[in-house]
BAMI-229027 format. One line per field, with one value per residue (C-alpha): z, x negated, y negated; residue in one letter; chain. Coordinates in nm, 4 decimals. Layout:
pz	c(Z / ...);
px	c(X / ...);
py	c(Y / ...);
type	c(A / ...);
mol	c(A / ...);
end
This chain:
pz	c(-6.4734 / -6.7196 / -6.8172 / -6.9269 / -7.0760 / -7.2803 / -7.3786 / -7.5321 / -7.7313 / -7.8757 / -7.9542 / -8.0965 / -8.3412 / -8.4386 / -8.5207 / -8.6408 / -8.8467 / -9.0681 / -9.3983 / -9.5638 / -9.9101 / -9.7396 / -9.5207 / -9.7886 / -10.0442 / -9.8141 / -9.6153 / -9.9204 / -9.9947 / -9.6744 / -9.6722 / -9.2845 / -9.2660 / -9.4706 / -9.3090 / -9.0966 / -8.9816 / -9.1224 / -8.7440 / -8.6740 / -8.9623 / -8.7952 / -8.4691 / -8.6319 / -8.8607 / -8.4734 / -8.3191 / -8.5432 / -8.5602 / -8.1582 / -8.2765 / -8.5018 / -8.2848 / -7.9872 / -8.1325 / -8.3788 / -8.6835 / -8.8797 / -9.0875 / -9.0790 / -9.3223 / -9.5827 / -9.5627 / -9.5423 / -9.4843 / -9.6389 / -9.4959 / -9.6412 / -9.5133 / -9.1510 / -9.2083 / -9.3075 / -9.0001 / -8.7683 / -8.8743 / -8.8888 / -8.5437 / -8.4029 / -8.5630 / -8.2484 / -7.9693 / -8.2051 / -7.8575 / -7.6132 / -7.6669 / -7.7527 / -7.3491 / -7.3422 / -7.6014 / -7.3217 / -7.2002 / -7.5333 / -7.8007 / -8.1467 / -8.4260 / -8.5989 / -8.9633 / -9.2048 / -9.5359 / -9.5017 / -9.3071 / -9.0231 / -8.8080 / -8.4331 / -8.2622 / -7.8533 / -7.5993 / -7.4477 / -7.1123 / -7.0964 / -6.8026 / -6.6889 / -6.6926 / -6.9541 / -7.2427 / -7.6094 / -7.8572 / -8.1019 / -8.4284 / -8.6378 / -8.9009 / -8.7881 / -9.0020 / -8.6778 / -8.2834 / -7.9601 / -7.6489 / -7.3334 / -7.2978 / -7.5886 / -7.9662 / -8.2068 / -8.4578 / -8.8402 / -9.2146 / -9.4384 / -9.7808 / -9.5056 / -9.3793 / -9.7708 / -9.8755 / -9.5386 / -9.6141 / -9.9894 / -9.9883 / -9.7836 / -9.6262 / -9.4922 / -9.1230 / -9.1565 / -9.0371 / -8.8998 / -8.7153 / -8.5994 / -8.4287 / -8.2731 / -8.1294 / -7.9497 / -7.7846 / -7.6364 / -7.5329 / -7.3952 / -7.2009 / -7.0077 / -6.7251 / -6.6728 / -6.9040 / -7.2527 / -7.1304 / -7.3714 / -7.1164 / -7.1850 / -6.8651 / -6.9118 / -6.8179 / -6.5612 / -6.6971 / -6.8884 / -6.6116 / -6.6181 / -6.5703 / -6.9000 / -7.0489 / -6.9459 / -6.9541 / -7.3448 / -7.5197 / -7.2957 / -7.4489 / -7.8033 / -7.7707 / -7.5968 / -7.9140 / -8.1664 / -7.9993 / -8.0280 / -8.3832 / -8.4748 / -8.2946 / -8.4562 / -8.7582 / -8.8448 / -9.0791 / -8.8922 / -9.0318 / -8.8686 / -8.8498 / -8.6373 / -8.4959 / -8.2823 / -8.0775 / -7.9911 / -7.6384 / -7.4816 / -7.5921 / -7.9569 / -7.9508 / -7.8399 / -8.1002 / -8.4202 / -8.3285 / -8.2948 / -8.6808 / -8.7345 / -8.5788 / -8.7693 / -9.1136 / -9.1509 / -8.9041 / -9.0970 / -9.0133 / -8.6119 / -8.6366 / -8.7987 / -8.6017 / -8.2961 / -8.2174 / -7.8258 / -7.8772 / -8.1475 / -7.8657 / -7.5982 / -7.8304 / -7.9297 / -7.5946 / -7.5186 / -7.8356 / -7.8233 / -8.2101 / -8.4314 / -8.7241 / -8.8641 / -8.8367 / -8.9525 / -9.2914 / -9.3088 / -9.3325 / -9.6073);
px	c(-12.7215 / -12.4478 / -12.3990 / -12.7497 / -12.7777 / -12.4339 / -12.6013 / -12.9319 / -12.7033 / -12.4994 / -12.8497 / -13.0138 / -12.7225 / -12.6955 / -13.0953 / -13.1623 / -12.8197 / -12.9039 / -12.8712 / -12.5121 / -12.6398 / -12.8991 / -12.6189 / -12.3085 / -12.6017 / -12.7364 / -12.4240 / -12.1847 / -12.3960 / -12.3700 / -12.1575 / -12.1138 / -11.9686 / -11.6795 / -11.3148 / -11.4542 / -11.2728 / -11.3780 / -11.4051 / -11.5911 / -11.8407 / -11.8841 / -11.9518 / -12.1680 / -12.3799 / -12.4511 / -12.5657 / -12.7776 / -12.9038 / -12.9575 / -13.2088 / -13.3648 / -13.4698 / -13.5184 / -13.7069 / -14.0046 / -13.9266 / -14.2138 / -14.3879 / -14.6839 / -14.8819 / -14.8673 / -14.5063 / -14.4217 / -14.0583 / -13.8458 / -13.5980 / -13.3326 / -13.5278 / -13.5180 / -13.1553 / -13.0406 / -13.2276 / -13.1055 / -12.7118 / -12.7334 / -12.8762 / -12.6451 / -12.3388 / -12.3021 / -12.3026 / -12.0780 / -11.7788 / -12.0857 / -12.2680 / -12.6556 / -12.7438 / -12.8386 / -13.1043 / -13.2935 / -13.5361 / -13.7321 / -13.8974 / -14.0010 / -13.8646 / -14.1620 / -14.0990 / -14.3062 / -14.2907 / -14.1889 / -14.1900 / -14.4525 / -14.6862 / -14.6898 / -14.9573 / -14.9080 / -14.9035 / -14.6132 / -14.5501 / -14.3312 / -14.1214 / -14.3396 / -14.6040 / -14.8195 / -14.9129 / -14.8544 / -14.9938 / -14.7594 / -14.7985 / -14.4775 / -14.3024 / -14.0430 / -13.7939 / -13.7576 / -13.8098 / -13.7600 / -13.9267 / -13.7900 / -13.8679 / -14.1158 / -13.9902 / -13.7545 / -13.9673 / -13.7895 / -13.8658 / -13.8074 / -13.6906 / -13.4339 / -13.3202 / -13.2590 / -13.0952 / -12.8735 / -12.7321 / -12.6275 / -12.5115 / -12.7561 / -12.6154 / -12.2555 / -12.3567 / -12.6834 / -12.8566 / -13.2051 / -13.1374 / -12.7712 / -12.9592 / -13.2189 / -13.0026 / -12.7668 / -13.0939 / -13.1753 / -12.7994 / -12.8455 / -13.1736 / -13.0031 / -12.9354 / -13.3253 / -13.3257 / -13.2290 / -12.9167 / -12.6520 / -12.4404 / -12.5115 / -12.3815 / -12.0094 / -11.7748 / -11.5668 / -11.2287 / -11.4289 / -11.3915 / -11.7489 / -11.5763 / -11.3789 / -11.6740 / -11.9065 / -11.7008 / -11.5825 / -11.8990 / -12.0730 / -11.8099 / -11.8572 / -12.2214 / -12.1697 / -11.9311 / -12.1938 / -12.4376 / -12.2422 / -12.1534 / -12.5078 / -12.6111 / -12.3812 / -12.5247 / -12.1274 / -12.1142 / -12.0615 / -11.9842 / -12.2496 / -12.6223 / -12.7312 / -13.0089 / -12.7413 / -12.7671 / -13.1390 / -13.0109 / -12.7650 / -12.9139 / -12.9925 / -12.6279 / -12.5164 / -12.7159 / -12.6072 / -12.2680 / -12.2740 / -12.4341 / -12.1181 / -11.8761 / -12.0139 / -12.1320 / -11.8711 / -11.6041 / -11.3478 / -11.5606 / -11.5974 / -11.2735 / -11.0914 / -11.3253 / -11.4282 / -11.1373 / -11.2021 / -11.5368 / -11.4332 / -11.2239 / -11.4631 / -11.7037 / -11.4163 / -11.3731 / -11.7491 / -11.8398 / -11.4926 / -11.4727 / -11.2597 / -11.4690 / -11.1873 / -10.9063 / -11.1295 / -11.2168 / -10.8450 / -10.7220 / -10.9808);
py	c(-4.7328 / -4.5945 / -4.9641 / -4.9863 / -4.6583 / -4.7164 / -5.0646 / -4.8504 / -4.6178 / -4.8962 / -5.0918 / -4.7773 / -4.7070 / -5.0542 / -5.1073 / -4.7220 / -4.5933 / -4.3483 / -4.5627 / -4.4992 / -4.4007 / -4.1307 / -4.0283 / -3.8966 / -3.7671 / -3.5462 / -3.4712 / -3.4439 / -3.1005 / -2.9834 / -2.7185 / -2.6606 / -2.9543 / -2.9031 / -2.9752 / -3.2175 / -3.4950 / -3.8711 / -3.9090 / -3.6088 / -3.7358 / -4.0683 / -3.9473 / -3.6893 / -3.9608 / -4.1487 / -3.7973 / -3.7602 / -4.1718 / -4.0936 / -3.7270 / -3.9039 / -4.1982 / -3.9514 / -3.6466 / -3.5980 / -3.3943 / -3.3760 / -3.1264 / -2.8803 / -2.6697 / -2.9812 / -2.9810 / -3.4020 / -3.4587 / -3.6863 / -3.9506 / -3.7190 / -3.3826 / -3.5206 / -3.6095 / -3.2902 / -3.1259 / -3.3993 / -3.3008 / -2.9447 / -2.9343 / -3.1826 / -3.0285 / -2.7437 / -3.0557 / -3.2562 / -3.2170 / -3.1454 / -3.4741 / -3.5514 / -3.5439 / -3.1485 / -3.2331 / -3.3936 / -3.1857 / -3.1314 / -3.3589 / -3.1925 / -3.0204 / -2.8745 / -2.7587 / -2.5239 / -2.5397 / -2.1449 / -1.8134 / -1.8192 / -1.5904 / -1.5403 / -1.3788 / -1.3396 / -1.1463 / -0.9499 / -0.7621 / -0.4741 / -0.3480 / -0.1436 / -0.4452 / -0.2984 / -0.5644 / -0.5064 / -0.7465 / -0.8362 / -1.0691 / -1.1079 / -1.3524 / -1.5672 / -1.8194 / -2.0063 / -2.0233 / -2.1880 / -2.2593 / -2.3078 / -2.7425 / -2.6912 / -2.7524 / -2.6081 / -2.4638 / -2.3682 / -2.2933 / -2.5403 / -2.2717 / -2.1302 / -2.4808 / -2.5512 / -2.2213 / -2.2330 / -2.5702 / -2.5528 / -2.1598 / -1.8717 / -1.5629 / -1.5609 / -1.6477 / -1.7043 / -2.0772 / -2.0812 / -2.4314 / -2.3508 / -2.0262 / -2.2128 / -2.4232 / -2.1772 / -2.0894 / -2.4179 / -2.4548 / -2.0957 / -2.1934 / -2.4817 / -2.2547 / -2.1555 / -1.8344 / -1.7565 / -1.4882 / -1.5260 / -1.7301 / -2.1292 / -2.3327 / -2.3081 / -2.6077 / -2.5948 / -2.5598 / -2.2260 / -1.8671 / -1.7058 / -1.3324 / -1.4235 / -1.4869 / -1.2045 / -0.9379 / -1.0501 / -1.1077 / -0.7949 / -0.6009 / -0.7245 / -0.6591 / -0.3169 / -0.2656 / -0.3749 / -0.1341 / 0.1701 / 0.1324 / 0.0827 / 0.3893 / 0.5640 / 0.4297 / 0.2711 / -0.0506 / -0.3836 / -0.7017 / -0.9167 / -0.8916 / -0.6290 / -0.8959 / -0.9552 / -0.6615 / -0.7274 / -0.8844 / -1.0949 / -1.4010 / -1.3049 / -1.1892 / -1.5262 / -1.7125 / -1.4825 / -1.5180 / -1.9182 / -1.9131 / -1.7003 / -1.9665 / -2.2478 / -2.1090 / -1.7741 / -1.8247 / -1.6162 / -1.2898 / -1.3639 / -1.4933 / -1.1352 / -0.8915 / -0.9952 / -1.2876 / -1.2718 / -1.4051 / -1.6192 / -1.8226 / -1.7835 / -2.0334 / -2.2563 / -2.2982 / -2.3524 / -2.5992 / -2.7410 / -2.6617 / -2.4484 / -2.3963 / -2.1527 / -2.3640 / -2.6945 / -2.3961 / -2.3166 / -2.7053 / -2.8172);
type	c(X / X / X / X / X / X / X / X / X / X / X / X / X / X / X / X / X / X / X / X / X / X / X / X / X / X / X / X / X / X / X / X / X / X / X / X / X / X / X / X / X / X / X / X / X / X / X / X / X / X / X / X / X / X / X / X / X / X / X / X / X / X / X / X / X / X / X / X / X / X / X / X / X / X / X / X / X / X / X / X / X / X / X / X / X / X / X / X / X / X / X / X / X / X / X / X / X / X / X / X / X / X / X / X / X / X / X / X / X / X / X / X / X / X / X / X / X / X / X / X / X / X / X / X / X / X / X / X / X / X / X / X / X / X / X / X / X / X / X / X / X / X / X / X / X / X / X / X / X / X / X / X / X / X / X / X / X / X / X / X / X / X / X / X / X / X / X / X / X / X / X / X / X / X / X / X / X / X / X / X / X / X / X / X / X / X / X / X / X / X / X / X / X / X / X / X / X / X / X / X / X / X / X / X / X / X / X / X / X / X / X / X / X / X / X / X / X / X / X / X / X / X / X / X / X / X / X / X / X / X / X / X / X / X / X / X / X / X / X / X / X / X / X / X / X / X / X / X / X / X / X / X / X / X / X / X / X / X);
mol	c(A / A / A / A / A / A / A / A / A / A / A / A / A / A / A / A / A / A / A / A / A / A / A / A / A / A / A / A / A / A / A / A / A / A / A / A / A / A / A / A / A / A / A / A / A / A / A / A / A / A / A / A / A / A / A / A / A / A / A / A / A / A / A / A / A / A / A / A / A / A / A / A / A / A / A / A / A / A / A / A / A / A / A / A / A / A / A / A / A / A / A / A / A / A / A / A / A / A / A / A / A / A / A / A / A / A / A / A / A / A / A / A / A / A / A / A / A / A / A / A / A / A / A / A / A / A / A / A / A / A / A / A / A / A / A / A / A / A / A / A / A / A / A / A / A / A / A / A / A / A / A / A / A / A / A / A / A / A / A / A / A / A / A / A / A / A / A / A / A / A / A / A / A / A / A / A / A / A / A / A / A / A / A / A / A / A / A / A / A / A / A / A / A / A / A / A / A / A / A / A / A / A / A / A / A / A / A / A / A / A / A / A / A / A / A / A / A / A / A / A / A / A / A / A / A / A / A / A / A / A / A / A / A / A / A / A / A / A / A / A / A / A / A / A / A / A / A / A / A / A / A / A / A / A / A / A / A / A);
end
């Protein structure tokens, strides 16, 4: 079976690479992946060759994608598995993009079981096997400069990793070699940390979206390892390690070395 499945990859990245001129003008401006390695960008060019053939990333609202919008989508999402390989995208299909900002409207049950109605404007979202779902203006501003940790696909991303393990609950399936108490007990007291300066109404040097719950804290501070590293990596270094450990990256190091 792995014989076969091998033989598909190889087939797929022979008869679908992402063309070479497409590939350097839209990843030359992307400015997560500076300090990569040319081997990092090689095997990042055929994760993104497998998205693309696997998943449909199309627009709505009027928005029609380009090749090179669909690339640029395909490597930002891909850059977070770049050591974890394209396998844990499996369980979901579509990347659905807007042209900008959109509007929920749902239902939601409280702890005590009584249901609020709630309608709010998102940049992005993800559901548990259904799509990733992102604004185009933020893809665009996140990729050539944004906000110092800010990336709407990096963030929905870290969710889907997140939900591998059934619920979105800040801990992702860890690998083996990875102690869960090491984990828990590091990033619970980050976020317990975060909380009490904000309640305190202290400064803090990351987006206080990140204290909304374990699993928002999880996916803020992954678009702080990839697109500001230097900040996770100053004030809050035991997390900082806990996700090199976890994406098998070292996104300050990589920023150090270019």
């Amino acid at each position: 079976m792995r014989f076969f499945k091998r033989a598909y990859i190889r087939y797929v990245l022979h008869r679908y690479a992402i063309k070479h001129e497409i590939w350097e003008a839209v990843t030359s401006k992307l400015v997560l992946l500076v300090g990569l390695t040319a081997v990092e960008k090689a095997h990042l060019r055929e994760l993104s060759t497998l998205l693309l053939h696997g998943k449909r990333i199309f627009g709505v609202q009027g928005l029609l994608l380009t090749e090179e919008m669909r690339v640029l989508v395909a490597a930002t999402a891909c850059l977070p598995i770049l050591h974890l390989g394209i396998s844990l995208f499996a369980e979901w299909t579509d990347i659905v993009v807007y042209p900008s900002v959109f509007r929920v409207s749902r239902d939601e049950t409280d702890a005590a079981g009584v249901v609020h109605h709630e309608e709010r404007v998102l940049s992005g979202e993800s559901w548990g096997r259904g799509p990733v779902i992102v604004a185009w203006d933020e893809v665009e501003r996140d990729s050539v400069q944004g906000l110092p940790g800010h990336n709407v696909i990096i963030h929905e991303i870290a969710h889907k990793l997140d939900m591998l393990n059934g619920t979105a609950n800040g801990m992702p399936p860890l690998h083996v070699t990875m102690p869960i108490p090491e984990w828990s007990t590091t990033l619970s007291a980050a976020y317990e940390e975060l909380n009490r300066r904000l309640n305190h109404h202290h400064p803090t040097c990351v987006n206080p979206y990140a204290a909304t719950s374990p699993a928002e804290f999880f996916a803020v501070f992954s678009e702080y390892f990839f697109c500001a590293p230097d900040i996770l990596h100053g004030h809050f270094h035991g997390v900082y390690r806990q996700l090199c450990l976890y994406y098998r990256q070292d996104p300050f190091l990589r920023l150090s070395a270019a």
